[in-house]
C-alpha positions in Angstrom: 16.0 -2.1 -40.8 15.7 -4.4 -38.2 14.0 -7.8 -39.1 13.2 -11.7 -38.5 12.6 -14.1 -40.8 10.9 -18.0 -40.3 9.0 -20.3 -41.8 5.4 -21.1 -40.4 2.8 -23.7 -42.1 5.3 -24.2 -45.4 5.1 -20.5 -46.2 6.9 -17.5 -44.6 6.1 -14.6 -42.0 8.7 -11.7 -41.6 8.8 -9.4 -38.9 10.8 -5.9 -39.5 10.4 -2.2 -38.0 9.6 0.5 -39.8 11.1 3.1 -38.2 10.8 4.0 -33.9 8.6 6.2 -31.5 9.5 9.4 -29.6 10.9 7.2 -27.1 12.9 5.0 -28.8 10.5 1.8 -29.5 10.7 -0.3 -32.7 7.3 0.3 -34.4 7.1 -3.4 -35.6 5.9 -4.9 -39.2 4.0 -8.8 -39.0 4.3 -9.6 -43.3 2.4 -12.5 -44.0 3.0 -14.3 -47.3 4.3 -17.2 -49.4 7.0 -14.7 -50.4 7.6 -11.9 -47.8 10.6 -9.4 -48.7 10.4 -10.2 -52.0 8.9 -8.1 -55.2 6.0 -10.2 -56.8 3.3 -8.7 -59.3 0.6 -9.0 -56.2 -1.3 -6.5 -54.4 -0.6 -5.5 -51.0 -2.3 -4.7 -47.8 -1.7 -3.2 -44.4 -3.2 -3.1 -41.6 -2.4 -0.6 -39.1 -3.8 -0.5 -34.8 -3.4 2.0 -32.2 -2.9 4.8 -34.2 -4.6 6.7 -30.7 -2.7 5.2 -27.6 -6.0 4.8 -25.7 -7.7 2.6 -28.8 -5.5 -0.4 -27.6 -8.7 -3.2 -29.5 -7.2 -2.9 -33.0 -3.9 -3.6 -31.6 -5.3 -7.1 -30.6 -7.1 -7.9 -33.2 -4.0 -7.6 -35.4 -2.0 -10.0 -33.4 -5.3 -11.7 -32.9 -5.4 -12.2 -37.0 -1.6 -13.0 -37.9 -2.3 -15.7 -35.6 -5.2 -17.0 -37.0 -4.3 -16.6 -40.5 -1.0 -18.3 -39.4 -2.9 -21.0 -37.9 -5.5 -21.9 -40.5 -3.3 -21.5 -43.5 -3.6 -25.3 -44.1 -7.1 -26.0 -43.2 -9.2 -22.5 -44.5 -9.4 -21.5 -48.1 -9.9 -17.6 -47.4 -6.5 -17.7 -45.2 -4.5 -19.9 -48.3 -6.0 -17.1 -50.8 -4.1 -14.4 -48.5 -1.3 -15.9 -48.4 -0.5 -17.3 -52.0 -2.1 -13.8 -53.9 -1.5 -10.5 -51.0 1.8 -9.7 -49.1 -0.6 -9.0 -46.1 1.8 -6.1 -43.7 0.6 -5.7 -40.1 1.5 -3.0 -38.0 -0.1 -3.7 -34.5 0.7 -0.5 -32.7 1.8 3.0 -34.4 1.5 4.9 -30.8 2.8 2.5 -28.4 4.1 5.6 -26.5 0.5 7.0 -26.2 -0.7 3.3 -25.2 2.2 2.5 -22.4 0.4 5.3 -20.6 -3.3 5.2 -21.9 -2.9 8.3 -23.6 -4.5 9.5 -27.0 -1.2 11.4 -28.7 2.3 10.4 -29.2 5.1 11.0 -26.4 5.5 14.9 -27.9 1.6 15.2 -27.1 0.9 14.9 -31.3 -2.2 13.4 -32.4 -0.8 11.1 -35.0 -4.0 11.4 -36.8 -3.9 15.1 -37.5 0.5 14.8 -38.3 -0.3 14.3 -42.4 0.2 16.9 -45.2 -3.3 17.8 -46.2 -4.6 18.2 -49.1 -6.9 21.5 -48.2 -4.7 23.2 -45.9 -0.8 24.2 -45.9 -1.0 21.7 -42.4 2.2 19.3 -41.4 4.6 20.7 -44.0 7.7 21.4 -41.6 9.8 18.4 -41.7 11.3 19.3 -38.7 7.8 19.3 -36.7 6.7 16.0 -38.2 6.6 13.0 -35.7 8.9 9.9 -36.1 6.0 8.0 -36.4 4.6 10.0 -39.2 7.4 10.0 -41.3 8.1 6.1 -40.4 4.8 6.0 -42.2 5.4 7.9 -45.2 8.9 6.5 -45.9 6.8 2.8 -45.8 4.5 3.8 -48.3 7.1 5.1 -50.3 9.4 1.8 -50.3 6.0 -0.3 -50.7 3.2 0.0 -53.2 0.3 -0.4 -51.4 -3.0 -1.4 -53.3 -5.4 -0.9 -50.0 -5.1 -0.4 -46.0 -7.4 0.5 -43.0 -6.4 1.5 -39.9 -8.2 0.3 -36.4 -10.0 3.1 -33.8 -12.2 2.9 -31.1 -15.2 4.9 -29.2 -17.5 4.1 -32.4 -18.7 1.4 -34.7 -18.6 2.3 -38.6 -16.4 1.9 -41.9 -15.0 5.3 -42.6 -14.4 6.4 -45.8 -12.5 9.4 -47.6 -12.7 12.4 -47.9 -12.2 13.2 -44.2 -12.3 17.1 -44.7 -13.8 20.0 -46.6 -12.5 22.8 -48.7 -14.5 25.2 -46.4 -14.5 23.4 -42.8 -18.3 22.7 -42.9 -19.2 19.4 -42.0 -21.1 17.3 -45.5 -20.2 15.0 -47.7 -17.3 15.3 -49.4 -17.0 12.4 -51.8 -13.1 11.6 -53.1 -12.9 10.7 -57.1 -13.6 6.8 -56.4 -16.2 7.4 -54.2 -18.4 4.5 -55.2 -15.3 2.2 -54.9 -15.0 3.4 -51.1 -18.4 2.8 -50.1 -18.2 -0.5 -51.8 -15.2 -1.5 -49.5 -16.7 0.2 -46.8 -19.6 -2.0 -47.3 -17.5 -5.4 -47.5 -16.3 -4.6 -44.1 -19.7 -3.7 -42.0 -21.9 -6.3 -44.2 -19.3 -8.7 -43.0 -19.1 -7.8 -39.3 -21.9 -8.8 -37.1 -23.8 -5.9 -36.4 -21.9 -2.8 -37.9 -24.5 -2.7 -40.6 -27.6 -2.8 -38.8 -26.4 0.8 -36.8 -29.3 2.9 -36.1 -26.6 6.2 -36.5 -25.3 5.0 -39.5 -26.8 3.5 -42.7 -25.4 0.5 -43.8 -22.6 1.0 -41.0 -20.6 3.6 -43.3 -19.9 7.0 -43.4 -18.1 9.8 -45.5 -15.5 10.9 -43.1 -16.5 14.5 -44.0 -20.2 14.3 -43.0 -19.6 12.8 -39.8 -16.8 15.3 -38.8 -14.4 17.1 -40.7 -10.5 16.5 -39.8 -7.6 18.0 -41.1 -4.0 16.0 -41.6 -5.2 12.6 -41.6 -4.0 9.4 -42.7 -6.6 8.2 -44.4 -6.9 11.0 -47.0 -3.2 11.2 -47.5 -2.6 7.8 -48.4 -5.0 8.2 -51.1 -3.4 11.2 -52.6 -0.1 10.3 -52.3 0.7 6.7 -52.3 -1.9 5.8 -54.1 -3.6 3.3 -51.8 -7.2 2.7 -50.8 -7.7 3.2 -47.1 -10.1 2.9 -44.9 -10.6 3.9 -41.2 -12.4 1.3 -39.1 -13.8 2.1 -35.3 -14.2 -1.6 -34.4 -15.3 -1.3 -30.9 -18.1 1.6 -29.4 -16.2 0.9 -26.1 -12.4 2.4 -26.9 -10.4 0.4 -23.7 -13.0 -2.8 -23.0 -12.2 -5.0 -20.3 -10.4 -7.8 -21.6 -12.6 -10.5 -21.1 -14.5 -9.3 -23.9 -11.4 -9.4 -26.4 -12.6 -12.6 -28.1 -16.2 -11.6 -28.8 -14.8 -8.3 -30.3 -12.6 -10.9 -32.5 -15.1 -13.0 -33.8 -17.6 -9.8 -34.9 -14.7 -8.4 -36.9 -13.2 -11.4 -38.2 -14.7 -12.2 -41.2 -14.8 -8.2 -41.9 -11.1 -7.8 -41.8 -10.5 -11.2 -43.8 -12.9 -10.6 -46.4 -11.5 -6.4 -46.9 -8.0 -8.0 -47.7 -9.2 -10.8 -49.8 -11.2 -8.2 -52.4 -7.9 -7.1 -53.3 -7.9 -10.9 -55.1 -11.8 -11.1 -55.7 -12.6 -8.1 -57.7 -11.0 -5.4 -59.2 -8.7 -4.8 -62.7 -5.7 -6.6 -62.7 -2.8 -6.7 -65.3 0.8 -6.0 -66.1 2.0 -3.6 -68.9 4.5 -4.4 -71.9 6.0 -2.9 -74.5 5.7 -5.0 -78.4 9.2 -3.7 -79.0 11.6 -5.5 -76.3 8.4 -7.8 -74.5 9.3 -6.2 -71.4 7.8 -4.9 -68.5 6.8 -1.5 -68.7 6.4 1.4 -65.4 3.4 3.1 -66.8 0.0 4.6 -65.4 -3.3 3.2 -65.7 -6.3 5.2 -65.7 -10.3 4.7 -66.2 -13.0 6.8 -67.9 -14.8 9.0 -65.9 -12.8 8.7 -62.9 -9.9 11.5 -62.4 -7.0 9.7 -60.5 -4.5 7.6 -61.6 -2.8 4.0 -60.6 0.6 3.5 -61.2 2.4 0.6 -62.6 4.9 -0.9 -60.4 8.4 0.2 -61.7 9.9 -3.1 -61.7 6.6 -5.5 -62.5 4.7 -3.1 -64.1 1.5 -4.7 -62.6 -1.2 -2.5 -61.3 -4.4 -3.4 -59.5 -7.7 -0.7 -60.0 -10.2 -1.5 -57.5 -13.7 -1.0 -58.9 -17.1 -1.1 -58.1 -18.5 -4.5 -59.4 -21.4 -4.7 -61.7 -20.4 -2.1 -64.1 -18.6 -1.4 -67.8 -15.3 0.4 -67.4 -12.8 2.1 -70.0 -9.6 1.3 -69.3 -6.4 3.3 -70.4 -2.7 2.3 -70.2 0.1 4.6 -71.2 3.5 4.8 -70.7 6.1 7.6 -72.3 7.8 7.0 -75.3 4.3 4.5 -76.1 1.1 4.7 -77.6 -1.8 4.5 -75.0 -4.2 1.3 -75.5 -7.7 1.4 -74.4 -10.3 -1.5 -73.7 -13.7 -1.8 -71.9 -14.1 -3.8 -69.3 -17.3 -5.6 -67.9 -16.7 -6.2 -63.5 -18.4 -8.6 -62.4 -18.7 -10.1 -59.4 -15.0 -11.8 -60.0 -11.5 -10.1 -60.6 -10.5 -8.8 -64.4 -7.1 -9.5 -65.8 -6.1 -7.4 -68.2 -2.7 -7.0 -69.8 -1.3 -4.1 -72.0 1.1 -4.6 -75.0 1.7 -1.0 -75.3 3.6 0.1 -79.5 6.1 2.6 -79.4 5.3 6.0 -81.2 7.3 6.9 -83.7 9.6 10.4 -83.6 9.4 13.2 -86.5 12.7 11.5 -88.1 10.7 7.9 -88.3 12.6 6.7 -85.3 11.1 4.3 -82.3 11.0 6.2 -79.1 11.8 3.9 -76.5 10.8 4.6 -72.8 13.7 4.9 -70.6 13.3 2.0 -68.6 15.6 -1.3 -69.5 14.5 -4.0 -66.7 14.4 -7.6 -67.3 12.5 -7.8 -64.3 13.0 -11.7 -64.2 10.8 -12.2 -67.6 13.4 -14.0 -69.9 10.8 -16.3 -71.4 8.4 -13.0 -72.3 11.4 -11.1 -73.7 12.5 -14.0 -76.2 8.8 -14.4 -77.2 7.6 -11.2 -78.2 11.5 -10.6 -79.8 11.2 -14.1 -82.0 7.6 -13.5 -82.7 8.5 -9.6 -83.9 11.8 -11.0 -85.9 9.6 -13.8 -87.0 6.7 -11.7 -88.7 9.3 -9.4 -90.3 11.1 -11.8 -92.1 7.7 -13.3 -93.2 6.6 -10.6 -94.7 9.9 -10.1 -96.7 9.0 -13.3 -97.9 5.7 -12.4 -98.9 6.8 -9.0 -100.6 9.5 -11.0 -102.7 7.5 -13.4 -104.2 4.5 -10.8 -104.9 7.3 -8.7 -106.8 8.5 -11.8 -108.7 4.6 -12.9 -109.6 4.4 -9.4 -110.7 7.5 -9.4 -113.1 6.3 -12.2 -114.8 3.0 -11.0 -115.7 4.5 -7.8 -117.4 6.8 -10.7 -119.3 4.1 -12.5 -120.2 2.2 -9.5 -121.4 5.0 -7.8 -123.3 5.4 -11.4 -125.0 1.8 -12.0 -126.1 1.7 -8.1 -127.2 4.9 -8.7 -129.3 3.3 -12.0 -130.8 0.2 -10.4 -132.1 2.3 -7.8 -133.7 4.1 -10.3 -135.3 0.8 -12.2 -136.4 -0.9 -9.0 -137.6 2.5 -8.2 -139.8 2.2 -11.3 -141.3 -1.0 -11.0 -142.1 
C-alpha cells in the first residue's frame, strides 16, 4: 500500500491508496488526524467524490475541505474537534477513469454505483465480474471500522438516505432499521447547507433513496449492511459539471454541511468501550439497542463502539460478548454525546468454571488490567477476612453459652 506521511499544523495528514482503477491509477486516501495510521478508540469517517466520472464537484470539494480543515486547525474549534476525536479518510475520486474522459462509468463501462452485493437481489456476486474499484472499496471497509460516510453526486440537491431499493422494485419508502437516525443525519447535512432545505421537490432537503428511485447494487445500502457504517449519499450541486468559476460558491453552501456531518460522530451518539471484571481487559463484543434490529460491533482490538442515535430520546442499551453475561442500561440522548462503558462478568459453565472469551489482548491498557486485577484480588481477600472473624465471633458465643448452661446446672445441683 502505497503511502506518505507529514506533519501539518502540529498534527499529522497521511496520504495512501487504496487499491487502483481499470487503468492503472492509484485511487488515493487524504487521512486527517492527530494520529493517522494508528488504532485509537475514535470513530471514523470517510468521505468519498466522483463515484460517477461526470460528477467531478465532490471531487473538489474534498480537496477543497482537507485544505481547509488543514488550514484552520489552529484558529477554528470545529476543525481542532476533527482532528483530536475522528480519523477523518478522504477519497477525492473513486472513478477517475470515468472523469479523465467525462464519462459516468468506470473504464469497463460499470456504473460503480450499481457494482455492490445487494441485499434484495442475487446482483454483483461474481468476484470475477466485480470492478477493481469496487472491491478496493470493500477490502477498505474491511481493514477500517467505519462509524459513518457519505459519498458526493451531482444533477440534484438532497441528503439521501437508505434504503435505496425495494423487495418488489416499486418505487416508496423503504425505511432501513435506523431510519430515524438517517433522517436525523440527513437533516444535519441540508439544515446546515444553504438552501438544500428550503427545496420545493424535497421536504426538508431529504429523501428515502427508495421513494425517489429504486436502485439495485449500491454503495450506500451495502455499507450499512455489511460494514456496519452509516452512509449517506449527497448530490451537492443541481448542475453535475459547473463551470469552474462557480467552484467556491458551491464550497461555501456545503461547508458547514460536510463539517458539521463529521463532527456528530463526536456530538451525539453512545459512546463506550467494553471490559471484562475478570482480566480488566478490553473485550470484542456487540452492542445492540431496544427496539432497533441491527447490531454495532465492538472494535476487536479497543473494543469501543459508537451507536449513532436520534437525540431527544430514552434508549436500552445491551452489551454482550461470548463467554459473558450481557449488561443492560437506559440511556437518556440529549442534545450531547453519551459515554457508556460495559464491565461485562463471565458466566459460569455446568462444572462451576469461568468461561472466558477467547480473546487475550492487552490492547495497550496496562494501568486498567492491574486495577480491576488488584481490586478483584483485593475484595477477595477482604472478604476471607470478614468470614474468619464472623466464624471466630461465632465460636465464642457457643463457648460462652455451653459455659453459662454448665454453670446453672452446677447452681441448680447445689441447690
Amino acid at each position: 500500500m502505497q503511502q506518505d506521511l507529514k506533519i501539518i499544523q502540529g498534527f499529522l495528514e497521511r496520504a495512501f491508496s487504496i487499491g487502483k482503477s481499470v487503468t492503472g491509477f492509484p485511487l488515493w486516501v487524504i487521512e486527517i488526524s492527530d494520529r493517522p495510521g494508528e488504532i485509537e478508540a475514535e470513530p471514523a469517517f470517510k468521505y468519498i467524490g466522483n463515484v460517477h466520472g461526470d460528477e467531478p464537484v465532490g471531487r473538489e470539494l474534498l480537496l477543497r475541505l482537507a485544505n481547509w480543515i488543514c488550514d484552520n486547525y489552529g484558529k477554528d474549534p470545529l476543525a481542532k474537534m476533527i482532528v483530536n476525536n475522528v480519523h477523518l479518510h478522504i477519497l477525492p475520486s473513486l472513478n477517475p477513469d470515468g472523469f479523465s474522459v467525462r464519462k459516468r462509468n468506470n473504464a469497463n463501462n460499470v456504473d460503480l454505483n450499481r457494482d455492490f452485493p445487494d441485499q434484495f437481489f442475487p446482483l454483483n456476486e461474481d468476484l470475477s465480474l466485480r470492478q477493481p474499484e469496487t472491491t478496493a472499496v470493500m477490502t477498505w471497509l474491511r481493514d477500517i471500522r467505519f462509524t459513518a460516510s457519505a459519498t458526493l453526486h451531482g444533477g440534484a440537491l438532497v441528503a439521501n438516505f437508505p434504503w435505496d431499493g425495494t423487495e418488489d422494485k416499486r418505487k416508496y419508502y423503504y425505511g432501513c432499521p435506523d431510519d430515524e437516525t438517517f433522517r436525523f443525519l440527513a437533516r444535519i447535512y441540508s439544515k446546515s447547507h444553504r438552501n438544500m432545505s428550503l427545496s420545493k421537490e424535497f421536504e426538508e432537503g431529504i429523501t428515502n433513496g427508495a421513494s425517489w428511485y429504486p436502485i439495485y447494487g449500491g454503495m450506500q445500502d451495502w455499507n450499512y449492511i455489511h460494514g456496519g457504517c452509516f452512509e449517506l449519499t449527497l448530490e451537492i450541486s443541481d448542475n453535475k459539471w459547473p463551470p469552474a468559476s462557480e467552484l467556491p460558491t458551491i464550497w461555501e453552501y456545503n461547508r458547514m454541511s460536510m463539517l458539521n456531518l463529521v463532527a456528530s460522530l463526536v456530538k451525539t451518539g453512545v459512546h463506550g468501550r467494553i471490559f471484562s471484571l475478570d482480566k480488566g481487559k478490553p473485550l470484542p463484543g456487540i452492542v445492540v439497542v431496544k427496539g432497533i434490529n441491527y447490531t454495532v460491533k465492538a472494535h476487536q482490538a479497543y473494543a469501543d463502539y459508537h451507536r449513532l442515535l436520534t437525540p431527544g430520546q430514552k434508549y436500552e442499551v445491551t452489551a454482550s460478548s461470548p463467554g459473558y453475561k450481557p449488561k443492560t442500561t437506559s440511556v437518556w440522548l440529549g442534545e450531547n454525546a453519551v459515554t457508556a462503558d460495559f464491565i461485562l462478568i463471565p458466566e459460569a459453565s455446568s462444572g462451576g468454571k469461568l468461561l472466558r472469551s477467547n480473546c487475550d489482548c492487552n490492547c495497550g491498557q496496562p494501568l486498567l488490567t492491574h486495577f480491576f486485577t488488584d481490586t478483584y484480588n483485593g475484595i477477595t481477600f477482604t472478604l476471607v477476612v470478614v468470614v474468619a472473624f464472623l466464624c471466630f465471633l461465632l465460636q465464642r458465643r457457643v463457648r460462652f453459652n455451653l459455659w453459662k448452661q454448665r454453670q446453672s446446672s452446677r447452681r441448680s445441683i447445689t441447690i
